[in-house]
KEPALUM-840362 format. One record per residue: x, y negated, z of N, C-alpha, C, CB in turn; residue in one letter. Coordinates in steps of 0.2 Angstrom, whole numbers, plus 2048, in hexadecimal, padded with zeros to 3 digits. Each point is the difference from the previous one (the first is absolute). Glycine has a CB too. Layout:
N
XYZXYZXYZXYZa/...
//
This chain:
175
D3A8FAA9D7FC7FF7FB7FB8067FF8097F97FAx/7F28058057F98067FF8018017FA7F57FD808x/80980A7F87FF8047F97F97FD7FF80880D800x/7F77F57F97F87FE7FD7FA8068038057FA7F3x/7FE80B80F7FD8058067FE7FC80680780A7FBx/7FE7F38088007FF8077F97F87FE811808805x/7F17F47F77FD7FC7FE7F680280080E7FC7FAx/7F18098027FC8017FD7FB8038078078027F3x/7FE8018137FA8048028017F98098028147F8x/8027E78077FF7FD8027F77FA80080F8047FFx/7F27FD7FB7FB7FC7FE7F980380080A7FB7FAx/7F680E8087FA8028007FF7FF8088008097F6x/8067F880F7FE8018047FD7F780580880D7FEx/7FB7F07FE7FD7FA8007F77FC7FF80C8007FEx/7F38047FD7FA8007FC7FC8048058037FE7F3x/7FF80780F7FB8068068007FE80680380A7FAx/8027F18087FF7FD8077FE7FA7FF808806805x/7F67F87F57FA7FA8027FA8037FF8077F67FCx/7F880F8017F98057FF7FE8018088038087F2x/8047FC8107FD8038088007FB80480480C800x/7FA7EC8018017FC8048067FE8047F68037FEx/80F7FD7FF8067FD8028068068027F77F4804x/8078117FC8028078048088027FC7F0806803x/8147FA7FF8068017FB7FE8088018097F5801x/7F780E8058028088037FA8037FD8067FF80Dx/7F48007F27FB8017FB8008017F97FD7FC807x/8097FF7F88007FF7F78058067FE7FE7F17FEx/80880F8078058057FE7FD80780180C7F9803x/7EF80B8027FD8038027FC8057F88007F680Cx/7FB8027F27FD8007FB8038037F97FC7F7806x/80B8077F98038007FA8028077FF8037F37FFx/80280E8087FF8088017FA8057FF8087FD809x/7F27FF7F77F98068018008007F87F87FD80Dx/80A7FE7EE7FD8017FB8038027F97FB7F8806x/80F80A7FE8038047FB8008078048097F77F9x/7F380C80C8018068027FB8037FB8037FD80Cx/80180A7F57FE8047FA8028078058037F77F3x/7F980F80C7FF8078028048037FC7F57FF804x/8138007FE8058047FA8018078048087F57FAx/7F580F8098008068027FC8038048087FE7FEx/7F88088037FD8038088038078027F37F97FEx/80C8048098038078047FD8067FD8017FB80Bx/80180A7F07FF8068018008058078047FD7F3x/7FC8028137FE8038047FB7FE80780A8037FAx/7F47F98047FA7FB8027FA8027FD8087F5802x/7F180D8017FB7FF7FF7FE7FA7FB80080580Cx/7FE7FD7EE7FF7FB7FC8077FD7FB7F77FE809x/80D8047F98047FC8008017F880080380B7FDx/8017F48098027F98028037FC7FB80180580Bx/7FB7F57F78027FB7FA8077FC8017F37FF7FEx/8108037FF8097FC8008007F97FC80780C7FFx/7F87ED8048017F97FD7F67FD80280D8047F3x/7F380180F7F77FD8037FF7FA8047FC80C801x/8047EC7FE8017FB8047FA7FD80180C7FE7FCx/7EE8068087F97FA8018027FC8047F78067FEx/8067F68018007F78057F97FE8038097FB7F7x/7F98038107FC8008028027F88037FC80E802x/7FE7ED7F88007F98047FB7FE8048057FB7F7x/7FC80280F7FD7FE8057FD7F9802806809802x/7F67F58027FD7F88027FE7FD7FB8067FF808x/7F78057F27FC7FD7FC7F88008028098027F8x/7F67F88097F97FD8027FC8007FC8057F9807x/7FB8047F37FD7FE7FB7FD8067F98097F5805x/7F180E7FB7FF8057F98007FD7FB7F9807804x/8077F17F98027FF7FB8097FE7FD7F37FD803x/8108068048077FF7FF8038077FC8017F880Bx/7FB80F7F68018077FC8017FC7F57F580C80Dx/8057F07F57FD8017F98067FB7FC7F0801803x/8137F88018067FE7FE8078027FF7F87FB803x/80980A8028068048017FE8047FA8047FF80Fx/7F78067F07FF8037FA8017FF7F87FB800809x/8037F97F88027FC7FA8087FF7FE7F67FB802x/80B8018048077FE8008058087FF7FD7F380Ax/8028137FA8048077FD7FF8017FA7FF804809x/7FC7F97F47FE8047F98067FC7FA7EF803803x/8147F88008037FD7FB8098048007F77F3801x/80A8128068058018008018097FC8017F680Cx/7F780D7F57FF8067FE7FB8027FA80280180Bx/8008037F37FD8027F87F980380180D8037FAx/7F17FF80E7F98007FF8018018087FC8057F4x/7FC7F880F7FF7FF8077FA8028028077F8801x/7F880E8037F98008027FD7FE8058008087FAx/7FD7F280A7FD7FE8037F98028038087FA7FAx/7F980A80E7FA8028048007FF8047FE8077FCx/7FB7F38057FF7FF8067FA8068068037F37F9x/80180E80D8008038047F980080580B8007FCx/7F17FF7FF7F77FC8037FE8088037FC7F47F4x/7FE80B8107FD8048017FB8037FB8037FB809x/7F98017F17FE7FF7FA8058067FC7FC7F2802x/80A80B7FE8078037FB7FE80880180D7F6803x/7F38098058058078037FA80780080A7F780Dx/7EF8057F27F98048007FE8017F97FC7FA80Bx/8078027F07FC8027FB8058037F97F77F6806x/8108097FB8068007FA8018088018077F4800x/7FD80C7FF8018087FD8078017FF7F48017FAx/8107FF80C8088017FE8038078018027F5803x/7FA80F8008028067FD7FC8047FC806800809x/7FD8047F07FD8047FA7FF8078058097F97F2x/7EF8068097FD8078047FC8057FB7FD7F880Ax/80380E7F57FD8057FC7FA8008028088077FDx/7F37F87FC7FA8018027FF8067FC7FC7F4803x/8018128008008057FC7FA8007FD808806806x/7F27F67FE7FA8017F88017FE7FB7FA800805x/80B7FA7FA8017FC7FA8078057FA7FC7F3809x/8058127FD8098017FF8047FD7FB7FE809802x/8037F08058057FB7FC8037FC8067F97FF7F4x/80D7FE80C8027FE8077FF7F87FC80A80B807x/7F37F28007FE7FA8018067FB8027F4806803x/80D7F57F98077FC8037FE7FE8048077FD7FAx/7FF7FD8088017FC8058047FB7FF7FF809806x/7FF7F17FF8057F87FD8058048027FC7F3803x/8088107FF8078028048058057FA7F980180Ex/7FF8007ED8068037FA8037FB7F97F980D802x/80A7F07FF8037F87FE8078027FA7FD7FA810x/80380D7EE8088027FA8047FD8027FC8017F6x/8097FD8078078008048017F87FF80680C7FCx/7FF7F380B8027FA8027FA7F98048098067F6x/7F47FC80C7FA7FA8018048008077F28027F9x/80E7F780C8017FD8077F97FF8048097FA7FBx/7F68098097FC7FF8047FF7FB80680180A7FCx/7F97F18048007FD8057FA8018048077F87F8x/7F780A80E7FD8018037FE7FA80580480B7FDx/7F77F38058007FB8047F98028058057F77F5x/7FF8088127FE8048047FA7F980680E80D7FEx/7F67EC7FF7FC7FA8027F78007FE80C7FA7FEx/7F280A7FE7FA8017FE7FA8038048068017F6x/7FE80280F7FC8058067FC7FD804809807802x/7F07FA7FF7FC7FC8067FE8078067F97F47F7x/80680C80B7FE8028087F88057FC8067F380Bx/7FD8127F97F98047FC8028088007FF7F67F7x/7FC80F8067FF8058008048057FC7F77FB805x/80E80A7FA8038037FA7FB80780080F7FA800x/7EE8067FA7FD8067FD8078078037F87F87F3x/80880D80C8018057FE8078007FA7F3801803x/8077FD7F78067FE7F98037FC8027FB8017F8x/8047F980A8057FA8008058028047F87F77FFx/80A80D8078048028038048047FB7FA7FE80Bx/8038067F28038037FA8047FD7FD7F88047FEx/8047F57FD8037FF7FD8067FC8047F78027F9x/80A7FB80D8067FE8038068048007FA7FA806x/80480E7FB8068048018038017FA7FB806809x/8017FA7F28038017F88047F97FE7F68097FCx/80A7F18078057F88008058038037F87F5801x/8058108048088018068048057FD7FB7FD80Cx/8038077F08048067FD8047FE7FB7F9808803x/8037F27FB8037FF7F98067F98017F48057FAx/80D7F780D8047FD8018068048037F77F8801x/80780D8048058038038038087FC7FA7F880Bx/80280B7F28018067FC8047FD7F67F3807809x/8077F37F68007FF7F87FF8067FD8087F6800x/7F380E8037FA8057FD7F97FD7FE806808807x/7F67F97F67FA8008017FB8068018047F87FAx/7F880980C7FE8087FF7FA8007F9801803810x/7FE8047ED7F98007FB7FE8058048027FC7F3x/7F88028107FA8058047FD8037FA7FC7F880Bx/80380F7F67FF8057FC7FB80280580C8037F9x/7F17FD80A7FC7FF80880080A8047F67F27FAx/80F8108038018088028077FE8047FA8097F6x/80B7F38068067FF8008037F87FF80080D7FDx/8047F18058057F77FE8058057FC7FF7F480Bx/8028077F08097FF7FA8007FA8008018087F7x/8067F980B8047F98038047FF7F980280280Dx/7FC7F87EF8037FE7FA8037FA8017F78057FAx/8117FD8068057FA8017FF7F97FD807808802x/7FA7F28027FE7FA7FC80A7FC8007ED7FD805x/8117FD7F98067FC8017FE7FB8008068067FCx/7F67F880B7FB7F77FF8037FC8067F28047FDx/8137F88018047FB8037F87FC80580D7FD7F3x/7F48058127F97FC8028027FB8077F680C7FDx/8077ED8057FF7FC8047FA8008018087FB7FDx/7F780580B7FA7FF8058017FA8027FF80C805x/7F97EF7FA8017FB8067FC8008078027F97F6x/8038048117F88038038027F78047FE814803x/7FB7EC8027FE7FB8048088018057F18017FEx/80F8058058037FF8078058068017F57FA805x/
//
């Protein structure tokens, strides 16, 4: 006999494997990415390393209007979801890492400073064939530090501070 636990999270993983198109190993995938939580870090690690860090990387999504529905559909499981599509547009004009401008002397945010608890959905289907600035490559390395570190750097432009995050994040990519 199922406990009302075993019932309950039955029934999410069912609702997330009809979202991810039929995928059962996806949905259990999924549900792990969405109670992961950053409950520690290596104090002897560079940054220290993030302990319970679970990004997810879903694949063979064809479709850019499939981010904006999987988007939706997460937002009913999480108490907040920030949705960025991985456009050339996105990646040239947003601003995800916080930067000191010292004529203003005032640091300039960033979508990537989001306060506590937000889910990250990255949709990497949005990419066409094309030229990355400079920045844009920037800005990819700062998606990747913050998937793989759950840091965010703040360019001080003498020096980076690595400001620890805790963003449960999902990438979609084509292939």
């Amino acid at each position: 006999m199922a406990t009302h636990g075993q019932q309950l999270r039955d029934t999410v993983v069912e609702c997330l494997k009809s979202a991810l198109l039929g995928d059962a190993l996806a949905a259990e995938y999924t549900l792990l990415n969405l109670i992961s939580r950053v409950y520690a870090r290596l104090p002897d690690q560079p940054d220290g390393f993030p302990m319970g860090n679970y990004p997810l990387n879903l694949t063979n999504i064809h479709s850019a209007e499939y981010g904006k529905f999987l988007a939706k559909t997460l937002s009913n499981y999480v108490g907040k979801l920030h949705y960025f599509p991985l456009s050339l547009s996105n990646l040239e004009n947003s601003v995800l890492c916080p930067t000191k401008n010292y004529d203003a002397e005032r640091l300039v945010a960033s979508q990537l400073q989001l306060g506590q608890g937000p889910h990250l959905l990255f949709d990497e289907t949005c990419i066409v064939e094309g030229n990355l600035s400079p920045f844009a490559v920037k800005q990819l390395s700062t998606i990747g530090t913050l998937l793989q570190g759950q840091h965010i750097p703040y360019d001080f432009q003498y020096y980076c501070l690595n400001q620890p995050t805790n963003y449960p994040a999902i990438v979609l990519s084509a292939g």
